[in-house]
C-alpha positions as CSV (number, residue, x, y, z in Angstrom):
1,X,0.0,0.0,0.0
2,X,0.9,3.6,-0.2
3,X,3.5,4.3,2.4
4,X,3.7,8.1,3.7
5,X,7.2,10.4,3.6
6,X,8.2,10.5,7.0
7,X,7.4,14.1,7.1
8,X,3.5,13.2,6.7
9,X,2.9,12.2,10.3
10,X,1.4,15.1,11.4
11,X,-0.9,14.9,8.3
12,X,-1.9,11.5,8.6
13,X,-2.8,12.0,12.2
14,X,-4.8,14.8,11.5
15,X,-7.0,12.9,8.8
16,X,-7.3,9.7,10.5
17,X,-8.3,11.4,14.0
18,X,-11.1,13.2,11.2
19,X,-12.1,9.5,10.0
20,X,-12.5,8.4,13.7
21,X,-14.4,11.1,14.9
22,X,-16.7,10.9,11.4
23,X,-16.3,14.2,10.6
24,X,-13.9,13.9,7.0
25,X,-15.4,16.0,4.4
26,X,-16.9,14.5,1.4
27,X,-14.9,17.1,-0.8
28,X,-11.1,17.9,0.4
29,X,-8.5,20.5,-1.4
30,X,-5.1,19.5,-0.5
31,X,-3.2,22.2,-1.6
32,X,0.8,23.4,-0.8
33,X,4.2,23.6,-2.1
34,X,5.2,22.0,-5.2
35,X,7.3,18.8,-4.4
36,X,6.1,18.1,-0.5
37,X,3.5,15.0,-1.1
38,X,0.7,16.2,-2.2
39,X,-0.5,13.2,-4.1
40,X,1.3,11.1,-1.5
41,X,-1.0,12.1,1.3
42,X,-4.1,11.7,-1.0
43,X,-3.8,8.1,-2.3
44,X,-2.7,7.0,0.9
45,X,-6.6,9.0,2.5
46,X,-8.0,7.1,-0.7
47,X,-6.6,3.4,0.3
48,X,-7.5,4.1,4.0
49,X,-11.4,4.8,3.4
50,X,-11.6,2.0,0.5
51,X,-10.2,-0.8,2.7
52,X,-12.6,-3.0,4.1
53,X,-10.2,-3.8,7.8
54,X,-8.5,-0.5,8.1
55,X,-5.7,-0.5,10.4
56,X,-4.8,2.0,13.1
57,X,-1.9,3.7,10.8
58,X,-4.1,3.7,7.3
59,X,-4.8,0.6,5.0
60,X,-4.3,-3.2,5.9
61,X,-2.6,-3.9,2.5
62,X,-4.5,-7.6,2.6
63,X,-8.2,-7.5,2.1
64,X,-9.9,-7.7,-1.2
65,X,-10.2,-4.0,-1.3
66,X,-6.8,-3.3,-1.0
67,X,-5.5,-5.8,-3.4
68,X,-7.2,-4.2,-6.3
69,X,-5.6,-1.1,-5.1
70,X,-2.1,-3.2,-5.7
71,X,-3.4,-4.5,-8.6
72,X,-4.4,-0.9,-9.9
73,X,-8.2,-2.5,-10.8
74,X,-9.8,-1.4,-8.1
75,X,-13.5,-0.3,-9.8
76,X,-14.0,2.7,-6.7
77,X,-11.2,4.5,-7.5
78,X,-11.7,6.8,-9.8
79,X,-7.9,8.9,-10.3
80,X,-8.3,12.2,-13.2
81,X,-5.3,11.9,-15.2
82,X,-4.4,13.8,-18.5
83,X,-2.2,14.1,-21.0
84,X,-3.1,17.7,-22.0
85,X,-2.3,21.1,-19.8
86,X,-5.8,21.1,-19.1
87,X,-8.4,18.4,-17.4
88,X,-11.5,18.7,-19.4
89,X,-15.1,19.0,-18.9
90,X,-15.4,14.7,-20.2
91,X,-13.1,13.6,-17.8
92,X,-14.7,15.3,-15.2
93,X,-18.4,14.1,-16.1
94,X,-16.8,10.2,-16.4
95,X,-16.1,10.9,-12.7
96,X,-19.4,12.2,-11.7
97,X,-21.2,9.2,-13.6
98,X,-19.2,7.0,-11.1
99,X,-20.0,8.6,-7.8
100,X,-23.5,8.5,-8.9
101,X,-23.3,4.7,-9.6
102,X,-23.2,1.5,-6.4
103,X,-20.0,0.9,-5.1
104,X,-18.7,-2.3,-6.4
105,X,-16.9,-3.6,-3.3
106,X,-20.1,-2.1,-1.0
107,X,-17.7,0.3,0.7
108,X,-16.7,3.9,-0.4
109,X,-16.1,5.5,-3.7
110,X,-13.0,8.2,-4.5
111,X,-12.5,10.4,-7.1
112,X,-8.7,12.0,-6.8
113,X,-8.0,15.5,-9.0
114,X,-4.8,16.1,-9.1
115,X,-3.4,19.5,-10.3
116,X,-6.9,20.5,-10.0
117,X,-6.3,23.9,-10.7
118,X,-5.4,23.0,-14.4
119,X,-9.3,22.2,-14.9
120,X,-10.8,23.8,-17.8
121,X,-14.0,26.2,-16.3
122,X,-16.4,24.1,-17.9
123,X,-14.7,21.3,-16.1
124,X,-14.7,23.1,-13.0
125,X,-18.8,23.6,-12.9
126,X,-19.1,20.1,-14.3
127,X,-18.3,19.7,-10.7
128,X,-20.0,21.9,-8.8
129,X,-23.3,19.8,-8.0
130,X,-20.8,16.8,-6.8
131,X,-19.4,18.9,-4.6
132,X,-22.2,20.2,-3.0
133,X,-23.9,16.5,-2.9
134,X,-21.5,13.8,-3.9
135,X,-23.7,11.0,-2.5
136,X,-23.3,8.6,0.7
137,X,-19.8,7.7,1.2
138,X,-18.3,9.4,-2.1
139,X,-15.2,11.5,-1.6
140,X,-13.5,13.9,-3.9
141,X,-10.0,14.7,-3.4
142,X,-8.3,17.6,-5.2
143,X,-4.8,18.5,-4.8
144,X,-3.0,22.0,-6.0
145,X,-0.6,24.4,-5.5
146,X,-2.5,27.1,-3.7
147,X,-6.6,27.3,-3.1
148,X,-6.7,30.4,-5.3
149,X,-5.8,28.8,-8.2
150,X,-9.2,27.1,-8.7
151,X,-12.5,29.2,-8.8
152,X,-14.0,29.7,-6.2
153,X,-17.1,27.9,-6.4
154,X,-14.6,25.1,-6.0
155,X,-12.7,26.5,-3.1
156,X,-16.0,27.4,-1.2
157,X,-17.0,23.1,-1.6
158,X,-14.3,22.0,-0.2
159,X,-12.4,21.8,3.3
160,X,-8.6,23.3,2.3
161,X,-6.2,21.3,4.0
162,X,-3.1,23.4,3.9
163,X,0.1,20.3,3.7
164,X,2.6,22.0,6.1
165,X,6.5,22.0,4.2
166,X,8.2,19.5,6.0
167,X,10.8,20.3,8.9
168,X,14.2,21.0,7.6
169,X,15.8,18.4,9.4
170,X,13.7,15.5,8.6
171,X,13.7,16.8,5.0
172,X,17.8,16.8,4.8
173,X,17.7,13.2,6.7
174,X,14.8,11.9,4.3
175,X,17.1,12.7,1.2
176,X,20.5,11.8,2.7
177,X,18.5,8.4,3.2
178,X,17.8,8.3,-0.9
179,X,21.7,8.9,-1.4
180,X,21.2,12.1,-2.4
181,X,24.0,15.1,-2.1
182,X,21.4,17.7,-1.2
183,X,22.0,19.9,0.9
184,X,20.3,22.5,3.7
185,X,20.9,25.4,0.7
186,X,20.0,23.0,-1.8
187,X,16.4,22.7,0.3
188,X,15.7,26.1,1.3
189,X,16.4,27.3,-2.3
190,X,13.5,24.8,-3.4
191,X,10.8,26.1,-0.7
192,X,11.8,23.2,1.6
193,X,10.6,20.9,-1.0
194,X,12.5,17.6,-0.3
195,X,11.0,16.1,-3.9
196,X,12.1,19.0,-6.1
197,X,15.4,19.1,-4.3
198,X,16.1,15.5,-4.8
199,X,15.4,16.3,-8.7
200,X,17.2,19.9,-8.6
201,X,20.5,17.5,-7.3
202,X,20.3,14.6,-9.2
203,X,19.9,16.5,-12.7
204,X,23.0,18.3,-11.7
205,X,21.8,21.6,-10.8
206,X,23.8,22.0,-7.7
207,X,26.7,21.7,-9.6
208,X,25.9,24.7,-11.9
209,X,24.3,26.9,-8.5
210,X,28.0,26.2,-7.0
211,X,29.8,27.3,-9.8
212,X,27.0,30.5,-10.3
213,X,27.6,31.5,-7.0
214,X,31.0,31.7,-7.0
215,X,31.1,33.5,-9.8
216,X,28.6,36.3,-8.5
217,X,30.1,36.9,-5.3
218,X,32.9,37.7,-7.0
219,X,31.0,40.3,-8.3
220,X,29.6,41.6,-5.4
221,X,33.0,42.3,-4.2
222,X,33.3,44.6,-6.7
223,X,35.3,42.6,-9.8
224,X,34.1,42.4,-13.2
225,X,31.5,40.3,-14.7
226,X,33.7,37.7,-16.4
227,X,31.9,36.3,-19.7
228,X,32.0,32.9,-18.2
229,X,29.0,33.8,-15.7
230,X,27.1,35.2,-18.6
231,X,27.6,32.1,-20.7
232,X,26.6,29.8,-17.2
233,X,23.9,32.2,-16.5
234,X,22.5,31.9,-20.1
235,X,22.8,28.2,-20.3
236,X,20.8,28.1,-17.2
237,X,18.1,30.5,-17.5
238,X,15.3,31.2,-15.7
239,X,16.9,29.4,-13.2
240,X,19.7,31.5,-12.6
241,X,17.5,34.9,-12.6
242,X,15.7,32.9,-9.5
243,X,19.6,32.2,-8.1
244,X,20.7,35.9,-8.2
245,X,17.5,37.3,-6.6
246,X,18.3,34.6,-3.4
247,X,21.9,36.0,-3.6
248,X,20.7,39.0,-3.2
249,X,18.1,38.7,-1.1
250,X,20.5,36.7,1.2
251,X,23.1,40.1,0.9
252,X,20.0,42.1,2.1
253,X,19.0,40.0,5.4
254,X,22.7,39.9,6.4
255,X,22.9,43.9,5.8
256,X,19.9,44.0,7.8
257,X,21.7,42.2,10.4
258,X,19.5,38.7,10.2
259,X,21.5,35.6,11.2
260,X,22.9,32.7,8.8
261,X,18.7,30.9,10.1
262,X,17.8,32.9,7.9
263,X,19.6,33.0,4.6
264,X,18.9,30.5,1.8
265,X,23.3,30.4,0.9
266,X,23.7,29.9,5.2
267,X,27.1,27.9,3.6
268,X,28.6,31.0,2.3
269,X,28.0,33.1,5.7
270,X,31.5,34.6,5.6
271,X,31.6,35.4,2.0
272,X,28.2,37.1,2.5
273,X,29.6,38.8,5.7
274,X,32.3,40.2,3.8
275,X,30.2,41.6,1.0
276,X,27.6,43.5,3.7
277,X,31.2,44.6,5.7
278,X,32.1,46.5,2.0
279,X,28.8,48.2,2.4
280,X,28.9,49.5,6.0
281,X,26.2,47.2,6.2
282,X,23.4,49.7,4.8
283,X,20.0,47.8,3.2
284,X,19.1,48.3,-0.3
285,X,15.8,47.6,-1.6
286,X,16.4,45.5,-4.5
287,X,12.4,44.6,-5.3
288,X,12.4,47.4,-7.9
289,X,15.7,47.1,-9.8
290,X,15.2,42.7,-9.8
291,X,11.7,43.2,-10.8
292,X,12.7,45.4,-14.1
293,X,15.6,43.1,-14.6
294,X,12.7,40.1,-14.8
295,X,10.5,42.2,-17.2
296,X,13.8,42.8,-19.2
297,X,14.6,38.8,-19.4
298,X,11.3,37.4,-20.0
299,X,10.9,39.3,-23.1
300,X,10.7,37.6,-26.8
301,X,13.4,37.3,-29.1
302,X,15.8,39.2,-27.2
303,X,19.8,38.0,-27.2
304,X,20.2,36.9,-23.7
305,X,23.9,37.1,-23.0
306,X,23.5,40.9,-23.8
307,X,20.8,41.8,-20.8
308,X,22.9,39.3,-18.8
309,X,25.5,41.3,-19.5
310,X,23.9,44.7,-19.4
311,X,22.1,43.3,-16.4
312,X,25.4,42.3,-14.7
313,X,27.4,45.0,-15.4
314,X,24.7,47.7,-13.7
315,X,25.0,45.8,-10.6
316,X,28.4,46.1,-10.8
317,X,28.1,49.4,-11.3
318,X,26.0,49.9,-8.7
319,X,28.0,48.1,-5.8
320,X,31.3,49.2,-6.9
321,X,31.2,52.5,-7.8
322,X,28.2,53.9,-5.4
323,X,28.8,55.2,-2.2
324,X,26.7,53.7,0.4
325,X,23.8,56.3,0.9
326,X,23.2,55.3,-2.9
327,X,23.1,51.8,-2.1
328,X,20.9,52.2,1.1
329,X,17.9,51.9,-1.4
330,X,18.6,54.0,-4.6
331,X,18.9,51.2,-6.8
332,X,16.9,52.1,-10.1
């Protein structure tokens, strides 16, 4: 059966003590941060209320109920998948036809939407009427990012069950337990998402972030751009925009005196230190002068390496050349 991440305890407890006391909504939104379990936690709900000897922790894994679930047959499960950006309105009314039909095993019946906010809005009040009366013992389980995603007809169905991000430390254990090389920067820059950051390290992105980094806090302390960063930054684009602004961010909450808790690069504390020293340790706002730079990036058919370029050079600029009052929040 569906075993949990070990970060899920607090959620499981929550939604069996729910099942005990018979008060689990019939329609649940499980929405949250990209990468934590989302659909984890909901196909483990949708074993636990379709087995027929349910077990203190969640599913038995041995009654007829639950080996259909192994098997992937079982006829009251009912799991939206597509293969388009968008679920559409048939998919959704296949669903409703089989809430509105007996159970076969006599028990419950589950309909699971993941990524439900990428339902079309015909899909979306295809559902409406289920979700206001989806029948004796039907559940409908919807996962997405954030609640206001979906309309909010949808939203105002359903009981929003917010999936907390793991703890750090059980995150870092979880994935030194998988072999992976992540690390606590690695994890914070991914939202604390131990899935994405098990991806984000085994593609080989903390390879390029190290090398980035260096690179940029070289430029921080005042040398020049060197066209190897723009190349790197190029090559790893949009990611790298997303990079600079934790940098920087990272520069701000140490010039604003926060403590290494708090920074997203805690590993390069000293280098940071030294770059906020150069400064006299004066906070600029950098919301304004990232936020033209992302305009500037995103645009169509524009040569990258030159805004890089551009892009870099003005911070060096900027840092290098301007005295502190200037840097204390004048940044254009």
């Amino acid at each position: 059966m569906t075993e949990l991440f070990p970060w899920q305890a607090t959620s499981q407890n929550y939604l069996l003590q729910l099942i005990a006391s018979d008060r689990l909504p019939h329609a649940m939104l499980f929405s949250g941060t990209h990468g934590i379990g989302k659909g984890r936690l909901v196909e483990w709900l949708a074993h636990r209320l379709l087995c027929h000897q349910p077990t203190s922790q969640g599913a038995c894994g041995v009654c007829r109920s639950c080996l259909l679930l192994k098997a992937g047959s079982h006829p009251d499960l009912i799991q939206i998948e597509s293969d388009k950006a968008s679920i559409g309105v048939d998919l959704i009314r296949q669903a409703i036809t089989s809430l509105s039909e007996t159970a076969h095993q006599q028990g419950a019946r589950v309909v699971i939407i993941e990524h439900a906010q990428n339902m079309t809005e015909s899909a979306s009040n295809a559902l409406l009427k289920t979700l206001e009366e989806p029948g004796r013992q039907s559940f409908l389980l919807l996962t997405s990012p954030s609640a206001s995603q979906l309309m909010a007809t949808i939203t105002s169905r359903c009981q929003n069950y917010v999936v907390p991000v793991p703890d750090e430390n059980i995150a870092l254990e979880w994935l030194q337990q998988q072999g992976s090389d992540a690390t606590e920067a690695h994890l914070r820059l991914n939202c604390g998402a131990p899935l994405v950051t098990q991806k984000f390290v085994s593609d080989g992105n903390h390879l390029r972030l190290d090398a980035f980094l260096v690179r940029m806090l070289g430029v921080l302390k005042g040398q020049v751009p060197a066209q190897e960063l723009v190349d790197e930054a190029v090559a790893d684009s949009p990611e790298s925009f997303a990079w600079l602004c934790a940098l920087l961010l990272d520069v701000q909450k140490v010039m604003a005196g926060a403590s290494k808790d708090y920074l997203v690069f805690a590993n390069h504390w000293t280098e940071l230190q030294g770059v906020a020293a150069m400064y006299d340790h004066q906070c600029p706002d950098w919301a304004p002068w990232l936020s033209r730079w992302q305009l500037a990036l995103s645009g169509r058919g524009l040569n990258l390496s030159m805004q890089w370029q551009a892009m870099l050079s003005e911070l060096s600029l900027q840092l290098g050349a301007e005295s502190a009052l200037t840097l204390s929040g004048k940044l254009p």
